[in-house]
C-alpha positions in Angstrom: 9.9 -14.5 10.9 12.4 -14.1 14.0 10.3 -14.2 17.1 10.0 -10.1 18.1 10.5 -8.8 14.5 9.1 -6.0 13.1 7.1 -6.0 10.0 6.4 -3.2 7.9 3.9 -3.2 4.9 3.5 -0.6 2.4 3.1 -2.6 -0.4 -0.6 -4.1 -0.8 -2.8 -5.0 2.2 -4.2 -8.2 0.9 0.0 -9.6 1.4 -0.8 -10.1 5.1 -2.9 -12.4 6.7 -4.3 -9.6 9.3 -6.1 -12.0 11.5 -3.2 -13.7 12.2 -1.1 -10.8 12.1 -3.3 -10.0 15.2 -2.7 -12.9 16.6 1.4 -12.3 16.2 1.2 -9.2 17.8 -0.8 -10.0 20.7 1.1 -12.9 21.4 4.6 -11.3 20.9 5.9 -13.1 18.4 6.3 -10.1 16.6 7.9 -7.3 18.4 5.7 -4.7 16.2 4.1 -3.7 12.9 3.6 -1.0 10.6 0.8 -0.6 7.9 0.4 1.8 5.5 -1.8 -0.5 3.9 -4.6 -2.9 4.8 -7.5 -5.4 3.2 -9.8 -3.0 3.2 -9.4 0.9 3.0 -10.3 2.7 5.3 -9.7 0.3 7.5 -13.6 -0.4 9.4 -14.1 0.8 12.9 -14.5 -2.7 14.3 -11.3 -4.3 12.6 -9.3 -5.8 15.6 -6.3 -4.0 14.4 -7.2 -1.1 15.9 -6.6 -3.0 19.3 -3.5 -4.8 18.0 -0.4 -3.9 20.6 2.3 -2.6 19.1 1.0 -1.5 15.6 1.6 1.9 14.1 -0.6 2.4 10.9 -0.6 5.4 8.6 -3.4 6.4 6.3 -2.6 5.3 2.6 -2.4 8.3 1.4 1.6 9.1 1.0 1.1 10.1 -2.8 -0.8 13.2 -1.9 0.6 16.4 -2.5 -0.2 19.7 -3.5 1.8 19.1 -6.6 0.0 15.5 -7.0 -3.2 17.1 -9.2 -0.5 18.8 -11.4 2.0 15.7 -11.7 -0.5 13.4 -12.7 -2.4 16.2 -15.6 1.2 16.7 -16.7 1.9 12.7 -17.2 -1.6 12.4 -18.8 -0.9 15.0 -21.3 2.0 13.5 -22.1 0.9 10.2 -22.4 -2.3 11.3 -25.0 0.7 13.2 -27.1 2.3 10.4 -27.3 -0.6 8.0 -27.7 -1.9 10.3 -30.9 1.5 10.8 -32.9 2.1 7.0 -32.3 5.4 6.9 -30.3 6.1 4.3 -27.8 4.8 4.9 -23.9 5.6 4.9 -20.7 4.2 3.7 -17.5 2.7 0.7 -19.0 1.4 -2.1 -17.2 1.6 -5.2 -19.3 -0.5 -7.8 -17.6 0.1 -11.0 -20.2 3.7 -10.8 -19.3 3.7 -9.9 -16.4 5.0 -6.6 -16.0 
């Protein structure tokens, strides 16, 4: 990356390499990070990103709502319908073809 980007991850936290994320911050190579994401969740008391200068991190928990209980009993519902009366679903994850 450009020396003094920013990096933002809200995707999965085993993408980064935290330790030498770290290291990146501390040494400025990158201007600053965001996580909303990390290896482990919650993130342990004596990981050294808690130190890390310039890092913002957010507690993975953007999905919740107080709609989020009722969303996912509604798409659950739907999917058994669907699943009993044979029709096709949705939300699938298909893991031999990669989707």
């Amino acid at each position: 990356m450009k020396r003094g980007a920013r990096l933002i991850n809200v995707a999965r936290g085993s993408l980064l390499d935290e330790t030498a994320l770290v290291q990146a911050l501390e040494s400025g190579a990158l201007g600053g990070a965001a996580l909303d994401v990390t290896a482990t969740e919650p993130l342990p008391a004596e990981s050294p990103l808690w130190k890390a200068p310039n890092l913002f991190s957010t507690p993975h928990t953007s999905g919740v709502s107080d709609r989020l209980w009722h969303r996912q009993t509604a798409i659950l519902i739907d999917l058994l319908e669907r699943w009993f009366a044979g029709q096709e679903l949705f939300n699938c994850v298909d893991f031999a073809r990669g989707y």
